[in-house]
C-alpha positions in Angstrom: -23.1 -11.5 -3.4 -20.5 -14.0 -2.9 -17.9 -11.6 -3.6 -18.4 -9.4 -1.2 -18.8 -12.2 2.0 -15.5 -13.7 0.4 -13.6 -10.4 1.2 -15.3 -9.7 4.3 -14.4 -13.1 5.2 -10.3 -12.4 3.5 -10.7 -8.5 6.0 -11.6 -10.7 9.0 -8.7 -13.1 8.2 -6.2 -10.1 8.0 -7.9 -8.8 10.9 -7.3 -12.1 13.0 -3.8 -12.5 12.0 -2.6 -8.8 12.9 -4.3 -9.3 16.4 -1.8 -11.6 17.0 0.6 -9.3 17.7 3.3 -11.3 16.9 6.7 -9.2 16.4 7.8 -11.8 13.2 4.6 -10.5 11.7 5.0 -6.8 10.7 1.9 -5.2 8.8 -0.1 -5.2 5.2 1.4 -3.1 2.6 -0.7 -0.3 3.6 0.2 0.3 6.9 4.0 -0.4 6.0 3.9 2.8 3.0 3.4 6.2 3.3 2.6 8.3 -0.1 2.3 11.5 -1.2 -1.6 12.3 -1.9 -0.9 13.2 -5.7 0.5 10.0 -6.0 -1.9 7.8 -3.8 -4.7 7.0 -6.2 -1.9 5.9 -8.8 -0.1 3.8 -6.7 -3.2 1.9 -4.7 -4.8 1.3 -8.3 -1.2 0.1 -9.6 -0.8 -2.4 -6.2 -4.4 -3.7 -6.8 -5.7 -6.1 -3.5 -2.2 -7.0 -3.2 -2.2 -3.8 -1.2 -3.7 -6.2 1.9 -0.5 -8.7 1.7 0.9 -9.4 5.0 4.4 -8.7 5.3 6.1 -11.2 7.4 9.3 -12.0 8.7 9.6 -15.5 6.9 7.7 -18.8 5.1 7.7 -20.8 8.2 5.2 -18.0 10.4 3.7 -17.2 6.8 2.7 -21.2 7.0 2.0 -21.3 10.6 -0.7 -17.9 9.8 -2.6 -20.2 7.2 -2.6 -23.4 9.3 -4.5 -21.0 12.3 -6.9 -19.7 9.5 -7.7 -22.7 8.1 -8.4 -24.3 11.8 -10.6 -21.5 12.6 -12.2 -20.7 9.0 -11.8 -17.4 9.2 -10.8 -16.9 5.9 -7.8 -16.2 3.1 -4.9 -13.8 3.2 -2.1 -13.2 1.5 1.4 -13.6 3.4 5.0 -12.0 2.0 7.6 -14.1 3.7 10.9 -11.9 3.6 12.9 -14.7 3.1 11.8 -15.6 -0.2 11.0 -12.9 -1.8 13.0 -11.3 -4.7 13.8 -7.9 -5.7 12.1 -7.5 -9.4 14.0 -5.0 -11.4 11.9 -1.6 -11.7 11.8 0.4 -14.9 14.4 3.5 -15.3 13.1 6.0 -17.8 12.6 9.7 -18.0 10.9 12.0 -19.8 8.0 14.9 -19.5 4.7 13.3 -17.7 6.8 10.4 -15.9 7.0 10.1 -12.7 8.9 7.7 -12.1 9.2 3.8 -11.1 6.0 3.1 -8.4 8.3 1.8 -6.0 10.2 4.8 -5.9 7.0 7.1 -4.6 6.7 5.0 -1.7 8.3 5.5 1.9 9.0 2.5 3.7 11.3 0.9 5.9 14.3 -0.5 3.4 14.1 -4.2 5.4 10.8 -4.5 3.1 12.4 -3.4 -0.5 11.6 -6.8 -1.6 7.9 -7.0 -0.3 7.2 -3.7 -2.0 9.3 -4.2 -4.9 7.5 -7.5 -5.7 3.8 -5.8 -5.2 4.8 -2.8 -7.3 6.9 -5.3 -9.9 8.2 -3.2 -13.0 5.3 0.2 -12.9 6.0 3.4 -14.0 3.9 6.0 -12.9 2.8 8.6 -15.4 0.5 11.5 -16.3 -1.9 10.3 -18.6 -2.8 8.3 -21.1 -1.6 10.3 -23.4 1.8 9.9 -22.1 1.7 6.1 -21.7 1.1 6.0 -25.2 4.0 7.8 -26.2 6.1 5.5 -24.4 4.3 2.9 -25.4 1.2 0.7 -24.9 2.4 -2.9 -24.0 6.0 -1.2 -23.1 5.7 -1.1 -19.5 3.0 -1.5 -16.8 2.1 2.2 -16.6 -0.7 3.9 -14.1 -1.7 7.1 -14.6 -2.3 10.2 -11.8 -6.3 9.2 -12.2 -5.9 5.4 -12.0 -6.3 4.4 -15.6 -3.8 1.4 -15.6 -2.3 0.3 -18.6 -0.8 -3.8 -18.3 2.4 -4.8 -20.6 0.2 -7.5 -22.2 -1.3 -4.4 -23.9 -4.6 -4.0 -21.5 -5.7 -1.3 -21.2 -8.2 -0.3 -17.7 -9.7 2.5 -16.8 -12.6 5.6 -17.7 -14.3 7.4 -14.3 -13.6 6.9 -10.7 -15.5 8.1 -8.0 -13.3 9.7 -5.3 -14.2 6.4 -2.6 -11.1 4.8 -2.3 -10.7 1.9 -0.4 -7.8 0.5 1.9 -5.1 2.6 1.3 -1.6 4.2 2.3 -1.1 6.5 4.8 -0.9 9.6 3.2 2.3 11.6 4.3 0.7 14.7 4.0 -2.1 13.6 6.3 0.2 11.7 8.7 2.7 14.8 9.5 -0.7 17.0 10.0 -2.0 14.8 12.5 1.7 14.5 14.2 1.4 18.3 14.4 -2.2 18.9 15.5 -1.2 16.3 18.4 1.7 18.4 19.6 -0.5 20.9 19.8 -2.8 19.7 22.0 0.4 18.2 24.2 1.3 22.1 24.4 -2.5 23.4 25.2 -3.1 20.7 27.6 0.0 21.7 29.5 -0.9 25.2 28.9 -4.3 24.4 30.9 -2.7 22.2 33.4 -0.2 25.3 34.1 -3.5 27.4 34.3 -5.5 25.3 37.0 -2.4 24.9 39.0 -1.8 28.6 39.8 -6.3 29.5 40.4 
């Protein structure tokens, strides 16, 4: 379906563009957070394909990016100049079942508060629905734990997910397990080094 050559077309285009390697061009809101896994369906549903935006340093390498793609017709992708961007105000409001603004659950480096605070905009992450609608339907942009996302205009998406989720954040969780099991091995393969050395 045309749909689905488009964004394999858009992946090939992000793909191209982080090959460059360029140090002005820093990564796709994926790779730049790291969430905790209670928090990561919420958050990826909330962010939507904006989670494949490439961060970048300014609108002059953003504009250079699409000028190459275009050239080569390798596709679309979505570029967040640092420059321009600006910090959207985030919802403050407590209460049993919220969890808090979205930006909020999200580690990244602070020079990208504004790339991640205009993905995430004003969302509160919450419970349920149950809870969103004692806030309020149409009071905030609210996602629940299970992805059930609920827009200010009063929209209301969501019902059953599978558990295939697609590009997402790092999970911290994940990340610091994997950091561990590879000092491990460090520790075993000097262990085994230690051992040959002394047959």
């Amino acid at each position: 379906s045309a749909g689905i050559k488009s964004s394999l077309l858009d992946d090939r285009a992000i793909k191209r563009i982080l090959g460059l390697n360029d140090n002005k061009i820093y990564g796709t809101i994926s790779q730049l957070g790291k969430v905790d896994s209670k928090f990561a369906l919420a958050l990826e549903v909330a962010i939507g394909t904006r989670i494949k935006s490439i961060v970048v340093e300014d609108d002059k390498i953003a504009a250079n990016c699409i000028k190459l793609l275009k050239q080569e017709k390798t596709g679309i992708a979505t570029f967040l100049p640092l420059n321009k961007l600006q910090k959207r105000d985030k919802p403050n409001i407590k209460g049993p079942g919220i969890y808090g603004a979205a930006i909020d659950l999200v580690e990244f480096d602070k020079r990208f508060f504004n790339a991640f605070s205009y993905v995430f905009g004003n969302t509160l992450v919450v419970e349920n629905i149950d809870v969103a609608r004692k806030i309020g339907i149409g009071s905030y942009r609210m996602v629940t734990l299970d992805g059930d996302l609920i827009e200010t205009s009063g929209a209301m998406i969501g019902g059953y997910r599978t558990n295939a989720r697609g590009i997402g954040f790092q999970e911290k969780e994940v990340t610091s397990d994997i950091a561990k099991l590879e000092t491990e091995i460090q520790k075993l393969t000097k262990i085994k080094e230690l051992i040959e050395d002394n047959r």
